[in-house]
Residue, then its C-alpha position, 0 to 999 in steps of 0.5 A: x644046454x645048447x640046442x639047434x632050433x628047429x628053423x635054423x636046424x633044418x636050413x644048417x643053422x648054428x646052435x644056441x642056449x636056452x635059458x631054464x625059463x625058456x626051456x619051461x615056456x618052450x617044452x612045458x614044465x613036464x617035459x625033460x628038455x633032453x628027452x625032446x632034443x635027444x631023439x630028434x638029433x638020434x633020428x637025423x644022424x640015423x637016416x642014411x641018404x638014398x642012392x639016386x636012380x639017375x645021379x649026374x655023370x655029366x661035369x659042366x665045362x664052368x660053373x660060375x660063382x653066382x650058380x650059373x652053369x654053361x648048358x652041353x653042347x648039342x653034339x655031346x655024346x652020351x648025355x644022361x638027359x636023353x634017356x631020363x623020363x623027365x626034362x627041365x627045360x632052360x630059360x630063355x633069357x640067360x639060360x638058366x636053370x630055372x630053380x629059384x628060391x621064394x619066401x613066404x609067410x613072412x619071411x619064415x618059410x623058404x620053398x625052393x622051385x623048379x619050374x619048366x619040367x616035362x614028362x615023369x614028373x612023379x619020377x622027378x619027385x622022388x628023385x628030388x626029394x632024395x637030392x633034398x635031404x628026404x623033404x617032401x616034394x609037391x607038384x604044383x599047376x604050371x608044371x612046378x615042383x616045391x620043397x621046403x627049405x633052401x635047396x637052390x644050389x644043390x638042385x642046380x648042381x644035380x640037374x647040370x649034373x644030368x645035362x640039363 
């Protein structure tokens, strides 16, 4: 039998077997191990993504491999950034989108970032979540948003999408 584990799973991971004992220790001698696995894999492939309210329309004139993105030009006409309800706001050094990716608790959590928001940030939560696979965001003190999983180069792509 082949199965995704759930860490892997969640983040794209390749599948794997379990042995018949694993499977015992795992899902407890009661439990068919179809009957844990089949609805799990039902409900992802069920849920279609959401449209998003405010989706990129702006295309960065170069976008290098390591993520970075050239910011728009000032003199742009019609970037979607000045009529959203939230900002995100550049680094100062390097001019970065300041989305990052943190590991905790001991190597088995990645959390992905977005830091230096302004304005609606329950409006840029849900947005994001959409963009994020329906994860929950959470708004932390700093401003900062927070979604778990590895989301880096979609969140970065989306908002130089927005023109940010």
């Amino acid at each position: 039998m082949e199965r995704a584990s759930p860490l892997l799973a969640r983040f794209g991971g390749h599948l794997r077997k379990h042995s018949n004992r694993a499977k015992k220790r795992i899902f407890g001698s009661r439990t068919r191990y179809e009957d844990v696995i089949r609805p799990a894999r039902e409900q992802a492939a069920a849920e279609p993504p959401a449209p998003l309210k405010y989706p990129p329309t702006y295309q960065p004139s170069r976008v290098l491999p390591n993520g970075w993105s050239a910011p728009p030009d000032p003199a742009t006409v019609g970037l979607p950034k000045t009529s959203l309800p939230f900002q995100v706001e550049r680094t100062d050094k390097g001019r970065w989108l300041p989305v990052y990716t943190d590991v905790r608790k001991g190597r088995t959590q990645l959390i992905t970032l977005v830091r230096k928001v302004s304005g609606d940030l329950e409006e840029m939560r849900g947005e994001m979540s959409k963009v994020c696979a329906n994860q929950e965001v959470r708004i932390r003190t700093g401003p900062r948003l927070e979604v778990k999983g590895r989301y880096t180069a979609q969140l970065r792509q989306w908002l130089a999408g927005l023109g940010f």
